[in-house]
C-alpha positions in Angstrom: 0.0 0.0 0.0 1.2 3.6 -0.8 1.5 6.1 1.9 -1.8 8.5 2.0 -4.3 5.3 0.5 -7.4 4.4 2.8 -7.7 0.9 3.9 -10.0 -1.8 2.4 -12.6 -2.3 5.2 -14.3 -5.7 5.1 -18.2 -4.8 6.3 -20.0 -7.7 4.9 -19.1 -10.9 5.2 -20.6 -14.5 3.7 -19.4 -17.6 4.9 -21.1 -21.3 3.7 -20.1 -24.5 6.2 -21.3 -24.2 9.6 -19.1 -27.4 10.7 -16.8 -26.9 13.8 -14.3 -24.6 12.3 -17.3 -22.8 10.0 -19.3 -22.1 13.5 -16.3 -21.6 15.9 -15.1 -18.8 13.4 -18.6 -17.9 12.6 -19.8 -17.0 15.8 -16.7 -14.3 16.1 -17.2 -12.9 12.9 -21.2 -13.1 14.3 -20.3 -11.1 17.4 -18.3 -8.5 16.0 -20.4 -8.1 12.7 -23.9 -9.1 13.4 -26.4 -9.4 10.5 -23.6 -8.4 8.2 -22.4 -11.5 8.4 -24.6 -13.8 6.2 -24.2 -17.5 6.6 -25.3 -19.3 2.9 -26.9 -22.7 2.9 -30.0 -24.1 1.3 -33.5 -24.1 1.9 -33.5 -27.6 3.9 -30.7 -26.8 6.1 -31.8 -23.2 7.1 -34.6 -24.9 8.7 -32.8 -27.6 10.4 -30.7 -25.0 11.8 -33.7 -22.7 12.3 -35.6 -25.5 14.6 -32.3 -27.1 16.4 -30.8 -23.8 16.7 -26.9 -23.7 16.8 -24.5 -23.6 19.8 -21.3 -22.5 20.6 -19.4 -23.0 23.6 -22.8 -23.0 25.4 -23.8 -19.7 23.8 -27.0 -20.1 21.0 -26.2 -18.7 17.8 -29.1 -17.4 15.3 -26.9 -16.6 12.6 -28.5 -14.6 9.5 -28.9 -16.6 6.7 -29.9 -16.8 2.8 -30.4 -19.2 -0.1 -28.2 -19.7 -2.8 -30.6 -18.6 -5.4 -30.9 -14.9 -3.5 -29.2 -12.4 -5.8 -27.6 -9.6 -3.4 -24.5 -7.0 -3.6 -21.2 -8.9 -3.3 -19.9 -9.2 -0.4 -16.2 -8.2 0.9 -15.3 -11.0 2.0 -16.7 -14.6 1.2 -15.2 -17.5 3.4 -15.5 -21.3 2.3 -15.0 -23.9 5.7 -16.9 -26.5 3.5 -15.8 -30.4 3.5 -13.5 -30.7 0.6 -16.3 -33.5 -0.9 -19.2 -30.3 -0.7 -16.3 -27.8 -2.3 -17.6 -27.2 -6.2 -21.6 -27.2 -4.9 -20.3 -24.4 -2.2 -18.6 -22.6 -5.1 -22.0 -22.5 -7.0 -24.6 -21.8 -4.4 -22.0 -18.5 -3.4 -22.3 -17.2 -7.0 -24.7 -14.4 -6.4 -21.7 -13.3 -3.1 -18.9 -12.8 -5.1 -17.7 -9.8 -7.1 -14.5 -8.4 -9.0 -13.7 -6.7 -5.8 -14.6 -9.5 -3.3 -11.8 -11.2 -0.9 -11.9 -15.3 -0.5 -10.5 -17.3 2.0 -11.1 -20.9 1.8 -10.7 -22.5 5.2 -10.5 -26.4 3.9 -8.5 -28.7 4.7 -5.8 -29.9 1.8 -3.6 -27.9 -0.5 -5.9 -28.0 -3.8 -9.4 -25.9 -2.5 -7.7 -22.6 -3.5 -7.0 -23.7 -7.1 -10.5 -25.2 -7.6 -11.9 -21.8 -6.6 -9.8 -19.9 -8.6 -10.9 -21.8 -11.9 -14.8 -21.6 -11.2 -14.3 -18.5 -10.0 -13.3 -15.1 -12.1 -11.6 -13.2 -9.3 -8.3 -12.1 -8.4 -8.2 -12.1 -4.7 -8.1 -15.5 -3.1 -5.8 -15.4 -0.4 -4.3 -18.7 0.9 -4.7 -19.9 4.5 -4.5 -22.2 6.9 -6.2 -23.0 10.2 -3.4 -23.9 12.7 -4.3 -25.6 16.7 -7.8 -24.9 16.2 -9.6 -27.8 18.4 -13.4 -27.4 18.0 -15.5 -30.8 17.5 -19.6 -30.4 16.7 -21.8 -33.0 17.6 -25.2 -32.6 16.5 -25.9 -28.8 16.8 -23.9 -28.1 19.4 -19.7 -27.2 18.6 -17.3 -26.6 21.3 -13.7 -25.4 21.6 -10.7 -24.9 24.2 -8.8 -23.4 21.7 -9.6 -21.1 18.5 -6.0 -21.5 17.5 -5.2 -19.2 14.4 -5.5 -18.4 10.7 -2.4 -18.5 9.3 -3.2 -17.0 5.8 -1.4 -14.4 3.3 -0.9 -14.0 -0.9 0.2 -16.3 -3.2 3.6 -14.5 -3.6 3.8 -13.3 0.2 3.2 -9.5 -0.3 1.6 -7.6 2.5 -1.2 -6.5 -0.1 -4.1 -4.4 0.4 -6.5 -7.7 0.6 -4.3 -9.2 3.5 -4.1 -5.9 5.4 -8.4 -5.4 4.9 -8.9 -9.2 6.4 -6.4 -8.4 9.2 -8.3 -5.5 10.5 -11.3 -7.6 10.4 -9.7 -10.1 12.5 -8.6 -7.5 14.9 -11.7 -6.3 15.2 -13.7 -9.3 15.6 -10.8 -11.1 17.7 -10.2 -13.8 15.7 -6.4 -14.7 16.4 -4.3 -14.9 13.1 -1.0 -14.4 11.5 0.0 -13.0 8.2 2.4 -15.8 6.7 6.0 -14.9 5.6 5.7 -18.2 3.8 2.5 -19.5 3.1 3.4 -22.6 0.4 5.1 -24.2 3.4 2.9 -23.1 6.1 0.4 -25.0 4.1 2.1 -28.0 3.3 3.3 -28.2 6.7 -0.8 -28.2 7.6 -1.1 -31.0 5.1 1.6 -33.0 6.5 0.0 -32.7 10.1 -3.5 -33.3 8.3 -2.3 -36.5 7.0 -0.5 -37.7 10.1 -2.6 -37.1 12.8 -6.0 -36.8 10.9 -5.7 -40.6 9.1 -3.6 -42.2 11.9 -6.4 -40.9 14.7 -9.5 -42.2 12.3 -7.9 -45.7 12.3 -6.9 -46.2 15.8 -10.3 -43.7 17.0 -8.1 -42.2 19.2 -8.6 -38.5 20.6 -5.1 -36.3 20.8 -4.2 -38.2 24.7 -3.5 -41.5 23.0 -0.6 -39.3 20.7 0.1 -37.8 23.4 0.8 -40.7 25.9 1.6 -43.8 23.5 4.8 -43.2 21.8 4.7 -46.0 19.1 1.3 -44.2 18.1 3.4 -40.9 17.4 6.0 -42.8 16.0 3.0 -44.0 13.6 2.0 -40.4 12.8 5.5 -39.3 12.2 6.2 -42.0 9.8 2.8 -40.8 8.1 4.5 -37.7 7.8 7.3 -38.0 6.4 6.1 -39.2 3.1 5.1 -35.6 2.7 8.5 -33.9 3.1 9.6 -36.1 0.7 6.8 -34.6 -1.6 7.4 -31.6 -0.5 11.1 -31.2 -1.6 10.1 -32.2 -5.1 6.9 -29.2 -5.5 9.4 -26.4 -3.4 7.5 -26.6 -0.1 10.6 -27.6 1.2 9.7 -28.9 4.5 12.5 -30.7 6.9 12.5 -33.2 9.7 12.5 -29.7 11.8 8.9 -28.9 10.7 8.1 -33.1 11.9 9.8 -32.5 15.3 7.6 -28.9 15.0 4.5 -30.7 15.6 5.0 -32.5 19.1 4.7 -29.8 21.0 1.9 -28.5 19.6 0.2 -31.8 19.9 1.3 -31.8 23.9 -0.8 -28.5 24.5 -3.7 -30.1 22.3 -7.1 -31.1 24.5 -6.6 -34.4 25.6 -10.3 -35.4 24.6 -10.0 -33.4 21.5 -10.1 -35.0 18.2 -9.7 -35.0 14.7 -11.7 -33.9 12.6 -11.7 -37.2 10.7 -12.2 -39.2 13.5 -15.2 -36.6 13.9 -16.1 -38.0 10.6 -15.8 -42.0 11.1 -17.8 -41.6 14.6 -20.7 -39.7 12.8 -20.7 -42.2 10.1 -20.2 -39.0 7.4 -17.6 -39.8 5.0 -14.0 -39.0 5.3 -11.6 -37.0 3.4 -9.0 -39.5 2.5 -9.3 -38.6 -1.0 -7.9 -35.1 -0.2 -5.5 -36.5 2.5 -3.7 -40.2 1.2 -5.4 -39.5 -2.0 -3.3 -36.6 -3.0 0.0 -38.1 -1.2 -0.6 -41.2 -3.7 -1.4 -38.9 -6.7 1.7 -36.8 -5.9 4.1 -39.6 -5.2 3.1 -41.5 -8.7 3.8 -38.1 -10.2 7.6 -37.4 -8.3 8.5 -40.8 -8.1 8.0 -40.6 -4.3 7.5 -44.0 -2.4 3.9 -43.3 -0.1 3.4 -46.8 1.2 1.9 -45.8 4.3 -0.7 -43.6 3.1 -1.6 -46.4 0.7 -2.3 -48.6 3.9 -4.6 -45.7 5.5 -6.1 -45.1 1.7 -7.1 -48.6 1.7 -7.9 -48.9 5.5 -10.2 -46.1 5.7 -12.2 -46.7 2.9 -13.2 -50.0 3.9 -14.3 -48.5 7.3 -16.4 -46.2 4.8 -17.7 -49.5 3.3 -18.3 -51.1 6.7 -20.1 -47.8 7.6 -22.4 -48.0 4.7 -23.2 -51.4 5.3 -24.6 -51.3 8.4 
């Protein structure tokens, strides 16, 4: 930004996913902003929320919502925290939300939900984020957290541009904790690797974060996981190191003990998984590099056949 400019200001905001890290971020963005935050989901789902009602940490939330057919002004901001599998039928039912001038954030887990959006989409400002020690878990209507943790989010190419300066004075003002990445290919990747450590390793085992916490040949399991993503990682540029592995403990050791996943969220609820995003991608990738990904073939294989057992029952 040049000296003398005005800010951005973010004053209307529409988020679509209401799932823990959709309504844990949702009711902050609800408190500071009110009815200019708009939640978008269909006709069905309004009402389910309408009659259950939504809580978070205790509190009830009416948010304000609207259908995807609803033509309105774009708004600033529009923030996806959709399941990867619901991604291209959230980019659709936001159409009428987004503008030339609008800012996205896509709060998914994965490394591929910001290029998906950028093809659908004909905009120029999707920054790339990250949603790091967050430890929210919904069950039925009701989501609660110990922890928010942070966005970790920033441009493509790093720059402190006017977009990421606009959605940190949001964040400021609604107190969502966040931090403007000095790197944010890694800082994703290094989300990935976690993702597919912890995430598919927990699902398996349905073990909350105590049993990584207290069972070392579990870690050891999750580590291993891990690695087969720095290996990736070195052939795309991410360039992550054991350092960023050994990085991970001791976030995990201030984790909630009864905390979990959110796959393991997933495989208790009977809802399917995203081990297409997770193992699925590591496989993809390691076909493409040459990298050897036998573990995450094991969880691939392993989790879809609790999927199958799932649907059979």
């Amino acid at each position: 930004m040049k000296a003398g400019e005005k800010l951005k200001k973010i004053e209307t905001v529409s988020l679509i996913g209401l799932g823990a890290v959709g309504s844990a971020y949702g009711s902050k963005l609800h408190d500071g902003l009110k009815d200019s935050l708009q939640v978008v989901a269909s006709k069905e789902r309004i009402q389910r929320y309408e009659n259950t009602g939504i809580v978070v940490n205790g509190q009830d939330y009416h948010f304000q919502y609207i259908t995807p057919e609803i033509k309105r002004e774009p708004a600033d901001l529009v923030i996806f925290a959709v399941k990867n599998a619901d991604l291209a039928q959230a980019i659709q039912d936001v159409q009428h939300h987004i503008g030339p001038d609008t800012i996205i954030l896509s709060l998914l887990n994965g490394i591929s939900s910001e290029g998906e959006i950028e093809s659908v989409c004909e905009n120029q400002h999707i920054l790339y984020s990250v949603c790091v020690k967050i430890d929210a878990v919904r069950q039925q209507n009701e989501t609660n957290f110990s922890s928010l943790g942070w966005i970790e989010y920033g441009e493509k190419d790093n720059s402190k541009s006017e977009n990421v300066l606009a959605v940190q004075e949001l964040f400021e003002r609604v107190g969502i904790p966040y931090k403007i990445s000095e790197d944010i290919l890694h800082s994703m990747w290094w989300k990935f690797m976690v993702n597919v450590g912890i995430n598919q390793t927990s699902a398996v085992l349905k073990a909350p974060y105590k049993v990584f916490q207290s069972v070392p040949s579990a870690y050891k399991w999750a580590e291993s996981t891990m690695r087969e993503v720095v290996a990736l990682s070195q052939k795309i540029g991410a360039n992550l190191t054991e350092e960023d592995v050994a990085s991970f403990r001791p976030i995990l050791h201030n984790m909630s003990p009864n905390g979990k996943t959110s796959m393991l969220q997933d495989v208790e609820a009977g809802r399917k998984t995203e081990v297409e995003y997770l193992a699925g991608t590591v496989i993809k990738l390691g076909g493409e590099y040459g990298v050897p990904t036998a573990i995450n073939e094991q969880l691939y294989r392993i989790i879809h056949i609790m999927e199958d057992m799932t649907t059979q029952h």
